[in-house]
TIGU-167648 format. One line per 2 residues: for each residue x, z, y of N, C-alpha, C. Coordinates in Angstrom, 1 decimal. Example, Ala and Ser with C-alpha at 12.3 -4.5 7.8 and 13.67 -1.06 7.14 Angstrom:
# residues 2
13.2 7.8 -5.7 12.3 7.8 -4.5 13.2 7.8 -3.3 ~ 12.8 7.1 -2.2 13.7 7.1 -1.1 12.9 7.9 0.0
END
This chain:
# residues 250
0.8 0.0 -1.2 0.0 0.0 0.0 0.9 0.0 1.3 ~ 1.8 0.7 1.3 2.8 0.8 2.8 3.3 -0.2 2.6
4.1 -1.3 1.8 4.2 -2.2 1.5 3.5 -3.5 2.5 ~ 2.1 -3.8 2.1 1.3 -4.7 2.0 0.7 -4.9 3.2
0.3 -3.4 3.6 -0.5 -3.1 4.8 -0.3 -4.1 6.0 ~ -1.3 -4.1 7.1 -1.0 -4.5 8.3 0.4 -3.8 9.2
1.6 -4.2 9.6 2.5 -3.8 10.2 1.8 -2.9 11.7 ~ 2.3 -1.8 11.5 2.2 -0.7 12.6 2.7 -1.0 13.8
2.4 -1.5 15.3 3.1 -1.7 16.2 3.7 0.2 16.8 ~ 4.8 -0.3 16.3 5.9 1.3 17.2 6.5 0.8 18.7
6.0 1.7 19.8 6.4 1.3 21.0 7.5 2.5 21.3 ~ 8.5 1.4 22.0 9.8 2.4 22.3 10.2 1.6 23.7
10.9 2.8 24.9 11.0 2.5 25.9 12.5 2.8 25.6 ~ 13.3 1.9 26.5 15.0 1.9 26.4 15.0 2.1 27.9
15.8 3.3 28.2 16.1 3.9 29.9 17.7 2.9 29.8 ~ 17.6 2.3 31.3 18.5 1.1 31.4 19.0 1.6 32.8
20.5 1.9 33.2 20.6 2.6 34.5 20.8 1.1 35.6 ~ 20.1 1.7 36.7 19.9 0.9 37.4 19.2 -0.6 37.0
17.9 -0.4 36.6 17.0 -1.2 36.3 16.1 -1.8 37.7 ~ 16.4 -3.1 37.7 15.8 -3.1 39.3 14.0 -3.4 38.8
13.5 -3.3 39.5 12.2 -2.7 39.6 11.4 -3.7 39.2 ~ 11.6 -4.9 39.2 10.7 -5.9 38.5 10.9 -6.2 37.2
12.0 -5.5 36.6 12.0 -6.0 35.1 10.8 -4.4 34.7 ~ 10.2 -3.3 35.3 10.2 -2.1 34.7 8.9 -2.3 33.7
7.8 -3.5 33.9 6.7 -3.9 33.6 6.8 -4.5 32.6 ~ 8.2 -5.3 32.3 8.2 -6.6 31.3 7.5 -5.8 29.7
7.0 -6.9 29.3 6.7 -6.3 27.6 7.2 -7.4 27.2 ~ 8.2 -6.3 26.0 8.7 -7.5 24.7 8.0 -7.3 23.0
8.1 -7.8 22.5 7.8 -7.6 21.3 8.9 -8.1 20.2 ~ 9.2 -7.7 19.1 10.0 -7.6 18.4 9.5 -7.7 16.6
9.6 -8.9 16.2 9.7 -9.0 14.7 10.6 -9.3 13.8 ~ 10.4 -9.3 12.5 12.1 -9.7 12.0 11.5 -9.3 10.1
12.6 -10.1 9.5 12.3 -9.8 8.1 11.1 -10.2 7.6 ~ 10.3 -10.7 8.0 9.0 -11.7 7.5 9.2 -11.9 5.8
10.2 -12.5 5.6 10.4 -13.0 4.0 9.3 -13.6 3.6 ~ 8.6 -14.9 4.6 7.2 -15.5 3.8 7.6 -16.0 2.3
6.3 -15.9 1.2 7.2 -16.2 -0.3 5.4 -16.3 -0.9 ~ 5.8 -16.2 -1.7 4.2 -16.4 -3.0 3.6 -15.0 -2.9
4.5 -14.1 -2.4 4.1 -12.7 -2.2 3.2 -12.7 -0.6 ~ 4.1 -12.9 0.3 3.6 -12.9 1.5 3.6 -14.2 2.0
2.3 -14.3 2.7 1.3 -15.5 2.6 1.0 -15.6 4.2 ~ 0.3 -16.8 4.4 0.0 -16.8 5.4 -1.2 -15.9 6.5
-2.1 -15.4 5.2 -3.0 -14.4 5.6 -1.9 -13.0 5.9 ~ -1.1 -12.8 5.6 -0.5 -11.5 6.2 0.0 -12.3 7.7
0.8 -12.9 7.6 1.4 -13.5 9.2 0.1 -13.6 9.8 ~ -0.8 -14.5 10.0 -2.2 -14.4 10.8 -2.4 -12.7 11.3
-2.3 -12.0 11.0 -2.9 -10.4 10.7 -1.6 -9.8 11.7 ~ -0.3 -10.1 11.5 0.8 -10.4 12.3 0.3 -10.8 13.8
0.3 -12.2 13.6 0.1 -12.6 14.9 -1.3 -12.2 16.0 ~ -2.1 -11.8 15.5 -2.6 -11.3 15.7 -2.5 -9.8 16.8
-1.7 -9.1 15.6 -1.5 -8.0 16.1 0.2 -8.0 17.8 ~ 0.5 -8.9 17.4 1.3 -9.2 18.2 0.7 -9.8 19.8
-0.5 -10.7 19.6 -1.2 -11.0 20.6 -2.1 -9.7 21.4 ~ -2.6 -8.3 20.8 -2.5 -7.5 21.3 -1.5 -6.8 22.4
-0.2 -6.8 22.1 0.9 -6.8 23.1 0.7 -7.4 24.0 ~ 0.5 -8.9 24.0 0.3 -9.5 25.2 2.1 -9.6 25.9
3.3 -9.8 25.2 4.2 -9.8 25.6 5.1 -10.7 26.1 ~ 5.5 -10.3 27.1 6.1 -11.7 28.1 7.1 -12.1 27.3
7.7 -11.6 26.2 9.3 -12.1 25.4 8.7 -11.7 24.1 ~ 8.8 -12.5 23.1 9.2 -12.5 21.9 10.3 -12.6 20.8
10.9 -11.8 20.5 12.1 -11.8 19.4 11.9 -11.7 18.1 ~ 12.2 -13.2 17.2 12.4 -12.9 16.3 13.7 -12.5 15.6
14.0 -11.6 14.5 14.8 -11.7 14.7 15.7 -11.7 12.7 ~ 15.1 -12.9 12.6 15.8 -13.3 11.1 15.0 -12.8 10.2
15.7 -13.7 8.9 14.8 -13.8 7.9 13.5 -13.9 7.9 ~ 13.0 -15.1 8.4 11.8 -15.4 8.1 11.1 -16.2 6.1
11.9 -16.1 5.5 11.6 -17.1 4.3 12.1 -16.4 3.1 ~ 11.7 -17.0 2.0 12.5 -17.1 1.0 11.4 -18.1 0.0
13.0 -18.9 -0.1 12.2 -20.2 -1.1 12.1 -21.1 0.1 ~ 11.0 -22.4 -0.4 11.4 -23.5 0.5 10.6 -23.6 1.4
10.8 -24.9 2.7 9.8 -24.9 3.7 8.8 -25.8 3.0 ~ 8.7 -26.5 1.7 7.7 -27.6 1.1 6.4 -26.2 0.5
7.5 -25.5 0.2 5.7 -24.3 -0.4 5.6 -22.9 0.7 ~ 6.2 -23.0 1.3 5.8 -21.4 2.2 6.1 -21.8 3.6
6.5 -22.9 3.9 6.2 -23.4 5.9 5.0 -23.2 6.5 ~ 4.2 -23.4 5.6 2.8 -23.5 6.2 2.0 -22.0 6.6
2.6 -20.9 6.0 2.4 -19.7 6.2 2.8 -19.0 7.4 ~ 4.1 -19.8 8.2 4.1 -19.6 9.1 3.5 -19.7 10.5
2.9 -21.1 10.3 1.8 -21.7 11.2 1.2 -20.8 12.5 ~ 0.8 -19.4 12.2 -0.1 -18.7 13.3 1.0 -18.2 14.0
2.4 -18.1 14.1 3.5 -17.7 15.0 3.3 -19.0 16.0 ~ 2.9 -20.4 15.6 3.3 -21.0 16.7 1.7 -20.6 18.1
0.8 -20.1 17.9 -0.7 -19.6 18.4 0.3 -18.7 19.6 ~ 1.3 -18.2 19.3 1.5 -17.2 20.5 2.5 -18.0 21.8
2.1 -17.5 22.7 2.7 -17.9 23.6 3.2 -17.2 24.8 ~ 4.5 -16.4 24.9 4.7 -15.3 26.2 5.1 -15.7 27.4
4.3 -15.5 28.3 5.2 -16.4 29.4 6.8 -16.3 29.8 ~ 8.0 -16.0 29.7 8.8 -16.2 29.1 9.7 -16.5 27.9
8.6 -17.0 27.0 9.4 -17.4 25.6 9.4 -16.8 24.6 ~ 9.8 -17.4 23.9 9.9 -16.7 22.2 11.4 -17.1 21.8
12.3 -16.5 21.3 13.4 -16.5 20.6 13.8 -16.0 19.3 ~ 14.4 -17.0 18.4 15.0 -16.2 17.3 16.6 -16.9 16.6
16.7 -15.4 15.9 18.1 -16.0 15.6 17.9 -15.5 13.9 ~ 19.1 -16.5 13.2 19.2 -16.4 11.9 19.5 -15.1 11.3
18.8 -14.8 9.9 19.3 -14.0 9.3 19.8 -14.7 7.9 ~ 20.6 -13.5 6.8 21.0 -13.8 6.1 20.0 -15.5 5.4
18.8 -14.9 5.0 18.2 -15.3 4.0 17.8 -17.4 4.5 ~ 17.9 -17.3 5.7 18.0 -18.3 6.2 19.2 -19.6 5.5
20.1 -18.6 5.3 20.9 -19.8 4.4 20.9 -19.8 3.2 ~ 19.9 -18.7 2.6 19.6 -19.5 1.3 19.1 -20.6 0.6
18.0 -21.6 1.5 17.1 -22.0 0.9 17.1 -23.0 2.2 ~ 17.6 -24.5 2.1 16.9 -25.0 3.1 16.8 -24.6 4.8
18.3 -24.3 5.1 18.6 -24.0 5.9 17.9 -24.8 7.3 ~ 18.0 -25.7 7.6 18.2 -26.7 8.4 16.4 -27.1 8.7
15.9 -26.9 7.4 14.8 -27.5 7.0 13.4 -26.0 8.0 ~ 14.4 -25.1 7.9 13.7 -23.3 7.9 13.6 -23.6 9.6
15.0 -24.2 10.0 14.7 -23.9 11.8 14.2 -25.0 12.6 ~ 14.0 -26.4 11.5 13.4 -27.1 12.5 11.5 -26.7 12.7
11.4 -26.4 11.5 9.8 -25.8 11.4 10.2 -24.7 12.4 ~ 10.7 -23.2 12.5 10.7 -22.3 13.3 10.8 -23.1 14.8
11.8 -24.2 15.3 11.6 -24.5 16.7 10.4 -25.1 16.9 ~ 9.7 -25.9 15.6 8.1 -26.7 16.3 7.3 -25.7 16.5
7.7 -24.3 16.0 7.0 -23.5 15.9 6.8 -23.0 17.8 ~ 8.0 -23.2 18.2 7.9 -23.1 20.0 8.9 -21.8 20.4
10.0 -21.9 19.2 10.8 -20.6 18.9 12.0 -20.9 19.6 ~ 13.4 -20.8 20.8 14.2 -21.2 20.9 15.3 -20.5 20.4
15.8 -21.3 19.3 16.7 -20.7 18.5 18.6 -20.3 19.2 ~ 18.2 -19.7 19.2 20.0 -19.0 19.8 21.2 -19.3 19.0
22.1 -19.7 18.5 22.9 -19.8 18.2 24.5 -20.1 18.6 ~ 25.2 -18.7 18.7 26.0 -18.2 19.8 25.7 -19.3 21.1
24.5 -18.7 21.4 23.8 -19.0 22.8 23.0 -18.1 23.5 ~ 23.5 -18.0 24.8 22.7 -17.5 25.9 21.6 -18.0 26.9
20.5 -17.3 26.9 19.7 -18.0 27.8 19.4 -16.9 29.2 ~ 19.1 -17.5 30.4 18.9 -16.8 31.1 17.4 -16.8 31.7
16.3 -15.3 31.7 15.6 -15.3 32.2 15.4 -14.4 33.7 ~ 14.5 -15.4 34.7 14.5 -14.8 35.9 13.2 -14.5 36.0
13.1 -12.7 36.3 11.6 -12.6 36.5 11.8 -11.9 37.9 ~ 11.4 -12.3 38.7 10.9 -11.8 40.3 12.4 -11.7 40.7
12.9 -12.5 40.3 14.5 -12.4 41.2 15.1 -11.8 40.2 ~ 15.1 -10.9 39.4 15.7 -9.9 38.5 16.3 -11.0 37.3
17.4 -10.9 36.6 17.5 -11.1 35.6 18.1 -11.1 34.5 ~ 17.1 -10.8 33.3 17.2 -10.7 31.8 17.9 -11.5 31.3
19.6 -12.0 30.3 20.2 -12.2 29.6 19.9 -12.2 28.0 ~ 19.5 -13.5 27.6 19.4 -12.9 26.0 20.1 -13.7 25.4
21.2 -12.9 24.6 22.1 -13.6 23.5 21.8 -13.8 22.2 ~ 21.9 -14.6 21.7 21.9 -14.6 20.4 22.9 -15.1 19.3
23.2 -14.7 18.3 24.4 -14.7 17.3 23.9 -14.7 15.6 ~ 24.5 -15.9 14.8 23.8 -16.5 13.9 24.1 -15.3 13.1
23.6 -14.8 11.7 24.1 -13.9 10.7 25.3 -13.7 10.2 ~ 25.8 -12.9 10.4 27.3 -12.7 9.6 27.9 -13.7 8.8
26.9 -13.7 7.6 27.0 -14.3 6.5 27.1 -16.2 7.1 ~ 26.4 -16.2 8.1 26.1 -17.7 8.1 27.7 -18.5 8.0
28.7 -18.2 8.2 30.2 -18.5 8.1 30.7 -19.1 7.1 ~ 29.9 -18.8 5.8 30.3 -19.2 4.2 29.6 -20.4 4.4
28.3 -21.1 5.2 27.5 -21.9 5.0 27.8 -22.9 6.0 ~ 28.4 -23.0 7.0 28.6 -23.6 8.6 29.5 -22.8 9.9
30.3 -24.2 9.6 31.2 -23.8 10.8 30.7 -23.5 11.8 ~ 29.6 -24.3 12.0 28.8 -24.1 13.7 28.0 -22.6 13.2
28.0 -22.2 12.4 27.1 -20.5 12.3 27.7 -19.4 12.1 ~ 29.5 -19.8 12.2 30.3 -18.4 12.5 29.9 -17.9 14.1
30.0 -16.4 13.9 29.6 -15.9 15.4 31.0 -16.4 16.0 ~ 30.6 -16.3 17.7 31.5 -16.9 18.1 31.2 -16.0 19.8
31.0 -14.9 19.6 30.9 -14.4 21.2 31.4 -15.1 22.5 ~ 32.3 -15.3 21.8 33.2 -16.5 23.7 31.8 -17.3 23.9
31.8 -18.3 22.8 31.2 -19.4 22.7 29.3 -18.6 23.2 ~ 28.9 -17.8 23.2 27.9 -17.4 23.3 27.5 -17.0 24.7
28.5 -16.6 24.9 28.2 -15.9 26.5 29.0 -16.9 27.5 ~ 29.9 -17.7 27.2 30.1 -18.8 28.0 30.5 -18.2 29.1
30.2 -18.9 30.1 30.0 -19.2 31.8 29.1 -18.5 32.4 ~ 28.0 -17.8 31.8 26.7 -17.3 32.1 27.1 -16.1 33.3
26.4 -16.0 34.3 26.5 -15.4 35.5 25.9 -14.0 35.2 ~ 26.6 -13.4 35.8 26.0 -11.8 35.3 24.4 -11.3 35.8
24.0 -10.8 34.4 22.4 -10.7 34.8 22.4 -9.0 35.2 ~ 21.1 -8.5 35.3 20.9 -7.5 35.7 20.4 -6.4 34.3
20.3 -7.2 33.3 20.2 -6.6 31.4 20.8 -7.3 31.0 ~ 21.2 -7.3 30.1 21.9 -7.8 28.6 21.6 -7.3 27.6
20.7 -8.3 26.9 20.1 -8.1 25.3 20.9 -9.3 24.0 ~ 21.0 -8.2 23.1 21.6 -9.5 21.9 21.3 -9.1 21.3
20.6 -10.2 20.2 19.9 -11.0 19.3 21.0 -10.7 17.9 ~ 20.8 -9.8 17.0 21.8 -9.9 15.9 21.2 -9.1 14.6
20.8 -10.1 13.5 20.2 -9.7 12.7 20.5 -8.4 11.9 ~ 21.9 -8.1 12.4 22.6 -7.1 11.4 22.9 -5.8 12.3
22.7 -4.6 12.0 23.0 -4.3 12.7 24.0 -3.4 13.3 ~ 25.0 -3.9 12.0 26.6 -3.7 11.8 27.2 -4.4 13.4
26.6 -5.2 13.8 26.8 -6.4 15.2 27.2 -5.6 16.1 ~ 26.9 -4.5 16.1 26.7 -3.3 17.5 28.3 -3.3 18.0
29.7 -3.8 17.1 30.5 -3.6 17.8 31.0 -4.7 19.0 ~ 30.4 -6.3 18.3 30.4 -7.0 19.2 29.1 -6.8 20.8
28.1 -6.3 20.7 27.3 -5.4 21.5 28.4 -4.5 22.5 ~ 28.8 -4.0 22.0 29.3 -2.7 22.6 31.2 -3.7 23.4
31.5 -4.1 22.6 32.9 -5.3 23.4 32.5 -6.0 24.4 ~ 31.6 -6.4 24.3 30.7 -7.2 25.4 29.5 -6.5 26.8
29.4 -5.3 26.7 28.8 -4.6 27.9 27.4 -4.7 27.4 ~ 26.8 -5.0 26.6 25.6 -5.3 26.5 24.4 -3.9 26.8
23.4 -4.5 27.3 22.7 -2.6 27.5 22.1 -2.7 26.4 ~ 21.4 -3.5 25.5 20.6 -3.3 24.6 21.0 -4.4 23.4
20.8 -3.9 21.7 20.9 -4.5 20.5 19.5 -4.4 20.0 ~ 19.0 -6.2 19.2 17.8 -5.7 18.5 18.1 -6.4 17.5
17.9 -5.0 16.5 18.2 -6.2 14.6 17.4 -5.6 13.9 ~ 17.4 -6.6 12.8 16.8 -5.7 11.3 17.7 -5.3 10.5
16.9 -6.3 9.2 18.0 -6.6 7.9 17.7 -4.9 6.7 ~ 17.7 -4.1 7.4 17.9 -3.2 7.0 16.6 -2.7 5.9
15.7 -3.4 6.7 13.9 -2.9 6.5 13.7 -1.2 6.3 ~ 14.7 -0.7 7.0 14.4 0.7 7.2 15.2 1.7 6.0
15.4 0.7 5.2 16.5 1.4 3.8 15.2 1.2 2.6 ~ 13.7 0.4 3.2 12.6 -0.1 2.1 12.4 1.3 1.4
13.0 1.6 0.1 13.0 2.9 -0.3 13.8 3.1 -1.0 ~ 13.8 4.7 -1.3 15.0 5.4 -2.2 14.6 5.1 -3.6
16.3 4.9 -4.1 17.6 5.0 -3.9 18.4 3.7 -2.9 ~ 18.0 2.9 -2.9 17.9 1.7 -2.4 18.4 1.8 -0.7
17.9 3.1 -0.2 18.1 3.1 1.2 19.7 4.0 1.5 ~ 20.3 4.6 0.2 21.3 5.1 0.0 22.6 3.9 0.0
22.1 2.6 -0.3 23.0 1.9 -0.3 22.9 0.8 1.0 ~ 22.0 0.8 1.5 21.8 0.5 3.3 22.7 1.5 3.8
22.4 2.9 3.7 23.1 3.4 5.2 24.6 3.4 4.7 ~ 25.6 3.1 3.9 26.8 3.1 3.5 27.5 1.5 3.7
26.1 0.7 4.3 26.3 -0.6 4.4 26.4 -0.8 6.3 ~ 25.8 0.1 6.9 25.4 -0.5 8.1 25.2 1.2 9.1
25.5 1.1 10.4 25.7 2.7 11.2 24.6 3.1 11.5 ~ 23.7 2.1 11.1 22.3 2.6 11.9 21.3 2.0 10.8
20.0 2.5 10.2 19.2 2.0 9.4 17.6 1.6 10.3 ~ 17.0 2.5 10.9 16.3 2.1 11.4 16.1 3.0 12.9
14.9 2.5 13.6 14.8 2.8 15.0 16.0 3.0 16.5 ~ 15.7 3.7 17.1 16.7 3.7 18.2 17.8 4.6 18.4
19.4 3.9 18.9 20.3 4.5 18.4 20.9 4.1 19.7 ~ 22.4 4.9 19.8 23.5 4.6 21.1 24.8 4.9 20.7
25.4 3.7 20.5 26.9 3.5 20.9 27.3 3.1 21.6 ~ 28.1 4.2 22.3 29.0 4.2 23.8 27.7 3.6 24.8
27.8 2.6 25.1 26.7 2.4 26.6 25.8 1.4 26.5 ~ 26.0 0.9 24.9 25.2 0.1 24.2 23.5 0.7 23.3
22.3 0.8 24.0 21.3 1.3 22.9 21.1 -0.2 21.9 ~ 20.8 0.5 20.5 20.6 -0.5 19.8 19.0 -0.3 18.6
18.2 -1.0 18.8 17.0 -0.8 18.0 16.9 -1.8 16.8 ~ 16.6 -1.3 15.6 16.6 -1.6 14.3 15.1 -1.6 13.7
14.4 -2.7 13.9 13.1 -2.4 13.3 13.3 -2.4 11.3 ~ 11.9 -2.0 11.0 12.0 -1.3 9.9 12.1 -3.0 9.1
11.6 -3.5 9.8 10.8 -5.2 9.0 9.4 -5.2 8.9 ~ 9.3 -6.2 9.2 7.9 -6.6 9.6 6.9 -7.0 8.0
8.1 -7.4 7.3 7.8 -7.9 5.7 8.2 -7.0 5.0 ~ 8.7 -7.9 3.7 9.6 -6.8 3.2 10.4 -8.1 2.0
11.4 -7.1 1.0 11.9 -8.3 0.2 12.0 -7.3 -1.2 ~ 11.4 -8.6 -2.0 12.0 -7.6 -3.3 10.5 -7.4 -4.0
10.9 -5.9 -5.0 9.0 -5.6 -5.0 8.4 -4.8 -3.4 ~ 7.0 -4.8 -4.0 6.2 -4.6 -2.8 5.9 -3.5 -2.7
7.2 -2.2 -2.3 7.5 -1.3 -2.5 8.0 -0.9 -0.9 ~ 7.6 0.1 -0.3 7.9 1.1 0.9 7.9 2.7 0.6
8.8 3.2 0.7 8.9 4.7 0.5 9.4 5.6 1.6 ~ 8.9 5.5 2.6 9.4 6.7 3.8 9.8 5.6 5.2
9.2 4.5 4.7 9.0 3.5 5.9 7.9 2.4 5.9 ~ 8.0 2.1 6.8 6.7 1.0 7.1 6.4 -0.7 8.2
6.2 -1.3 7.4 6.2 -2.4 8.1 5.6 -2.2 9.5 ~ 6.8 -3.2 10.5 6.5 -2.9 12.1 7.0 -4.2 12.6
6.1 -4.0 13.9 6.1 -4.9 14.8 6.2 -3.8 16.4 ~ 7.7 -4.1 16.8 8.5 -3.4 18.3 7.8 -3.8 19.3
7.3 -3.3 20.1 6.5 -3.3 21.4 8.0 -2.6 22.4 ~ 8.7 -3.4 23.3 9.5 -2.8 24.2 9.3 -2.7 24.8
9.7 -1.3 26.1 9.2 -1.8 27.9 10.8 -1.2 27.8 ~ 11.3 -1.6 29.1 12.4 -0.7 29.8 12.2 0.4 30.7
12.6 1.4 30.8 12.5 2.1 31.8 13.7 2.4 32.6 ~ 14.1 2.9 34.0 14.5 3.1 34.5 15.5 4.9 34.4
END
């Protein structure tokens, strides 16, 4: 049942020093670990998006692992992600499971989907003069699969003119060191699904510094949602599928 269930939206505010006053309103929202499959279907995503469209959130982050298996039997499940629309955008970046299966095949569906995929790339958003930086950086793993999907921080942050936040996009959320080298105020990852359940979650926290929710290294906060899906059996034990509602505060 914790498993299967509709994902719980958990709202968490990240204090940002010297937050100038028009970002203080913004709403983001945050998904990640979908794992669509014969298990999870497109009636669970619908029920997702849905719940997501209650936020009503100006930014959207996905943030990896949407699939497992191919986009010929489980693309179509995705379908109600493309229904949302924030007025600043939707972004996502790769997780591992992305290069298992039809790599190529996973992100052109996710971009028709209306998703701009980051890959050590930065985009910059301006709201009321203020502005939000969002990086993104392909999965760890993606390195064994494509040259172009080794992370590459130089290559990501470029030229880009200093914003007034700095958010990155990193599935893992071992990432926090490049986060924290880079000045960044805020990390959002999964991967983890919260450690799913015991014993299982015993070998997550010996894998990664942080398993789930909100954390701070050095001047970096970093948020780990639990996963929005799950992978494996359809098993939750002391966690629960979520969907991140963000605001900033000052």
């Amino acid at each position: 049942y914790s498993a299967v269930k509709t994902p719980v939206i958990k709202k968490v505010s990240i204090p940002i020093k010297n937050l100038p006053a028009a970002l203080k309103d913004i709403r983001m929202a945050q998904i990640t670990d979908l794992h669509v499959s014969s298990m999870i279907t497109g009636n669970f995503v619908e029920k997702v998006a849905e719940k997501i469209k209650t936020i009503n959130p100006d930014l959207l982050f996905f943030t990896g692992d949407a699939a497992d298996g191919s986009v010929e039997s489980y693309g179509k499940h995705l379908e109600s992600l493309g229904t949302i629309q924030p007025k600043y955008g939707k972004y996502f970046v790769t997780g591992n499971h992305e290069y298992y299966s039809d790599m190529n095949g996973w992100l052109r569906l996710i971009e028709n989907l209306g998703f701009k995929i980051l890959i050590n790339e930065s985009q910059n958003i301006v709201v009321n003069g203020a502005t939000i930086m969002i990086t993104g950086i392909p999965d760890r793993s993606g390195k064994y699969f494509s040259d172009f999907h080794k992370t590459d921080m130089e290559k990501a942050i470029g030229d880009m003119p200093d914003p007034d936040v700095k958010i990155l996009l990193a599935h893992q959320p071992r990432d926090v060191e490049y986060a924290v080298k880079h000045d960044f105020h805020l990390q959002l990852s999964g991967h983890t699904h919260g450690g799913q359940y015991f014993p299982f979650s015993l070998l997550v926290q010996m894998a990664h510094p942080f398993i789930k929710g909100l954390h701070k290294r050095k001047n970096t906060w970093v948020y780990i949602n639990q996963g929005t899906g799950y992978w494996g059996p359809p098993m939750r034990i002391g966690t629960e599928p979520e969907i991140t509602e963000i605001t900033l505060t000052s």
